[in-house]
N, C-alpha and C positions, 0 to 999 in steps of 0.2 A: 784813417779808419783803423780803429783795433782788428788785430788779427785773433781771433778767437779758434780753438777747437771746437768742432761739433759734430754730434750724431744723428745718422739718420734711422728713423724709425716706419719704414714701410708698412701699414698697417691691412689687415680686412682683406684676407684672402678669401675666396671662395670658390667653388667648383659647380656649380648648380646651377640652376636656370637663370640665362640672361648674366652668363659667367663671361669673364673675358679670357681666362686661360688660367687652367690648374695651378695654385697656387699663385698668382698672380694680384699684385697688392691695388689696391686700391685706393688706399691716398696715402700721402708723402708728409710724414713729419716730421721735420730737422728740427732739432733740438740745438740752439747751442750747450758747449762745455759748461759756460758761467749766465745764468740767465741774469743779464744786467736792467734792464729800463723793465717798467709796465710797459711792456708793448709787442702786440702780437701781430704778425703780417700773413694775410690771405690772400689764397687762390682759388677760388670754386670752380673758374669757366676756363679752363686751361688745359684740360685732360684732352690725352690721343689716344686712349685707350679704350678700342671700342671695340662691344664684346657680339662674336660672330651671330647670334640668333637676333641681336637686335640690325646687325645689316643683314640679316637676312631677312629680316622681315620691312624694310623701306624700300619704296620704290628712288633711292637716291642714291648714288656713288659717296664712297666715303669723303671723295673731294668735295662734293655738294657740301655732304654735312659740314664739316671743317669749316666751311665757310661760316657758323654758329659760333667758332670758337672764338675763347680771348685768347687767342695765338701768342705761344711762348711768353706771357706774363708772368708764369713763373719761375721764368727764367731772367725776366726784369728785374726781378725780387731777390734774384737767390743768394745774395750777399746779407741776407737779416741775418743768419747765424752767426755769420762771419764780424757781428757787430753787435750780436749778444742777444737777441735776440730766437722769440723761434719763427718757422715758416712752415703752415699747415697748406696742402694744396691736392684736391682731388684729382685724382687719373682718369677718372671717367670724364666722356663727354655732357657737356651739358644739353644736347640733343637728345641723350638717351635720358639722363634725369636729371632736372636740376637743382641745388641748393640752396638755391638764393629764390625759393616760394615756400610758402605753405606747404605742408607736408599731403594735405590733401585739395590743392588747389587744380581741380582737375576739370576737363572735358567733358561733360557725358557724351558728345556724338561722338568722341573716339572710342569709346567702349560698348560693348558688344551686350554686357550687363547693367546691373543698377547699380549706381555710385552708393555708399555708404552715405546716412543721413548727418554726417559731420561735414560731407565734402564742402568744399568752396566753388561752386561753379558759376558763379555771375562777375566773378573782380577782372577788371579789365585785363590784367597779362590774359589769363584763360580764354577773354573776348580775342585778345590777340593771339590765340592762336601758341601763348608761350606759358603752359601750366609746368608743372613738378614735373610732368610727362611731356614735352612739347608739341604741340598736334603739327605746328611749322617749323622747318629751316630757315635760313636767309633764304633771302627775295622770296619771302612766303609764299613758298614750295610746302608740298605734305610732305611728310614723310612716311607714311604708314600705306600699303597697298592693303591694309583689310582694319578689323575692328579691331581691338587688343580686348582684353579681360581684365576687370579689376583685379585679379590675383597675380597677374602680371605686373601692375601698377605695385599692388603691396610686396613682391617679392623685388622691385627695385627700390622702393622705399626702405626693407628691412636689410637688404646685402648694402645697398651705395648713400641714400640718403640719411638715416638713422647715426650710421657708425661715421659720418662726416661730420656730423651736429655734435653726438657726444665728444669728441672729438676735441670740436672747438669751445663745448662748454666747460671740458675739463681744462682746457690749457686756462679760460678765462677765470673759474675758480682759483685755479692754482696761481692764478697771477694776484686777484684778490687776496688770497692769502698772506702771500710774498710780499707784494709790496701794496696793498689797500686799497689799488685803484688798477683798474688798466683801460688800454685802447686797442682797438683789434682793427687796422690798416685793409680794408677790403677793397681788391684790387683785382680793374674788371679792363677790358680796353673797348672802342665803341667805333663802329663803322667813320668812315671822315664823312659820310654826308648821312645828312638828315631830312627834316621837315624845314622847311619857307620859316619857321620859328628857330632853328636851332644853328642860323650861322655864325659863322665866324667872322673877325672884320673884316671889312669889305665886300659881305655878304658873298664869303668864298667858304665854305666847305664850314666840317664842326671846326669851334677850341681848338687848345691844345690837348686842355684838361678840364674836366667835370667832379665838381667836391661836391659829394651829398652827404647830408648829416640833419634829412629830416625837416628842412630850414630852422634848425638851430636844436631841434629835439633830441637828438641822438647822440650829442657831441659836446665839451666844452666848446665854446668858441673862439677859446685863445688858439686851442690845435688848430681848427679848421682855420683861422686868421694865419696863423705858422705856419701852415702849410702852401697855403694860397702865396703866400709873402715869399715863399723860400722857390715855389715852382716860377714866381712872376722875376724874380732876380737873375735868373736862368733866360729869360726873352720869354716866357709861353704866356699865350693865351688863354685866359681862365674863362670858366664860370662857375656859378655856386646852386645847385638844385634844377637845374635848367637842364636838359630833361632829364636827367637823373637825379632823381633829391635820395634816392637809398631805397631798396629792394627790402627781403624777407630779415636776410642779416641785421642791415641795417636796424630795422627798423623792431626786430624783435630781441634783437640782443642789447642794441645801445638803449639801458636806460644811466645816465648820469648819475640819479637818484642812490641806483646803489652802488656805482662806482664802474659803471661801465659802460664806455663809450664805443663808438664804432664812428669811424668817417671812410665812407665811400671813396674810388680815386678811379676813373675815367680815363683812360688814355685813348686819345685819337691815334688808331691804329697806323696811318697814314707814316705816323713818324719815324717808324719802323719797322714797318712790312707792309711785304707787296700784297694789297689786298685781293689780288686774284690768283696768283701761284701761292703768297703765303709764306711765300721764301721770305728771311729775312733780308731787311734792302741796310744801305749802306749808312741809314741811321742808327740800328739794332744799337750799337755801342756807346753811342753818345744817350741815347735812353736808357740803358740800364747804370751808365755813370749817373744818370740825372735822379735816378731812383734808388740805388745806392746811396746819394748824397743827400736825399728824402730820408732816408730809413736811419743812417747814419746820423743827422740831425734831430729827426724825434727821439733815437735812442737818448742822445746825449738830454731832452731838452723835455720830454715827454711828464717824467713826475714834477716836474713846475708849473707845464701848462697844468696839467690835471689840477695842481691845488689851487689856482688860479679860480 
């Protein structure tokens, strides 16, 4: 693996409503020294930073919440710099807002007022309970002990969801530029168990791994074929779009067409954290080698697939 220099860029301080702490950043973009590959690696659902008016206003312990997170993911990842590579990843929880919907994919019975007539409130996350604003935690629990106010909604939209998006659309511009194409690695992890639909073999728990890419719309297909080939040589258990075929990122960023992809990447939590303390368990390392050697291989191998 190249050993690279690189910088971090803590971004989106704020002090104001639904603040996490004065001057306190809000998402984390490492930069490497030398940006070598089209290829950019994500974390949206990985943030602990959770900002005191918003626990103050759910009836849940912050350990409840947490249990929403993709726990320490980006910290599976954080070797992209270090392999030329950048690594964008929000601090915030995805409990309080998430980035991976519609910017107005909202509730109205969580809100106390009228939604704006742009909102999105019939697509299924929102039926589930899991809009931009999340109305549930895990084991769909509420979270909220009263109504919120759309101005609520739009001042986490404009402090944590807005300044995440620009964010990733500049790094993706600028990767277009650079080199004429790029991929943007969005990297989520998912409970080990599911629905009667989503076992794994032996009809024991999820996968290993879950690759969405839209079934085939968001992605070359050589990446997602490389990727899939490079996690299964390793022993894992794959699947392709089952139940995750690609979220908002996904699905609004990856167009091919004009040279940008996005694939999905699912980790069964299981393999390296305790899914009820959280703590990491004694596979932590062996995952973040296996993802490291992910990232370190699309580096290398990323503008081939692309032109493919």
């Amino acid at each position: 693996m190249p050993n690279g220099d690189f910088h971090r860029e803590p971004t989106g301080t704020e002090t104001g409503h639904d603040s996490v702490a004065p001057g306190h950043a809000i998402l984390n973009l490492v930069r490497p020294e030398t940006w070598r590959a089209p290829l950019i690696v994500a974390s949206p659902h990985s943030g602990q930073h959770y900002p005191p008016d918003f626990l103050a206003s759910t009836g849940l312990t912050q350990q409840e919440l947490r249990l929403s997170e993709d726990c320490y993911v980006d910290e599976l990842v954080s070797a992209a710099p270090s392999v030329g590579v950048p690594l964008l990843a929000a601090l915030f929880p995805r409990s309080f807002c998430d980035v991976n919907r519609e910017p107005l994919e909202l509730d109205p019975s969580m809100f106390s007022d009228r939604l704006p007539a742009g909102a999105n409130t019939a697509s299924p996350r929102v039926a589930a309970g899991l809009g931009v604003v999340p109305r549930l935690g895990a084991n769909d629990r509420e979270i909220y002990r009263r109504k919120l106010s759309f101005a609520e909604a739009e001042a986490r939209l404009a402090v944590y969801y807005r300044p995440y998006h620009a964010a990733l659309n500049a790094l993706s511009n600028e990767a277009i530029a650079k080199f004429g194409a790029c991929l943007i690695l969005d990297c989520h992890s998912m409970p080990s168990v599911g629905g009667p639909g989503e076992r794994g073999p032996g009809g024991q728990g999820r996968v290993d791994f879950v690759l969405g890419d839209c079934f085939g719309a968001s992605c070359a297909p050589a990446v997602t074929a490389a990727v899939d080939a490079f996690l299964r040589a390793g022993g894992a258990n794959m699947r392709r779009n089952s139940p995750y075929s690609g979220g908002y990122v996904t699905q609004h960023y990856g167009r091919p067409a004009t040279g940008v992809h996005v694939l999905q990447v699912e980790i069964n939590r299981a393999l390296y954290v305790n899914e009820r303390s959280l703590e990491r368990s004694a596979g932590f390392a062996a995952m973040q080698a296996n993802m490291t050697g992910l990232i370190s291989m699309l580096a290398e191998k990323t503008a081939d697939l692309l032109k493919g």
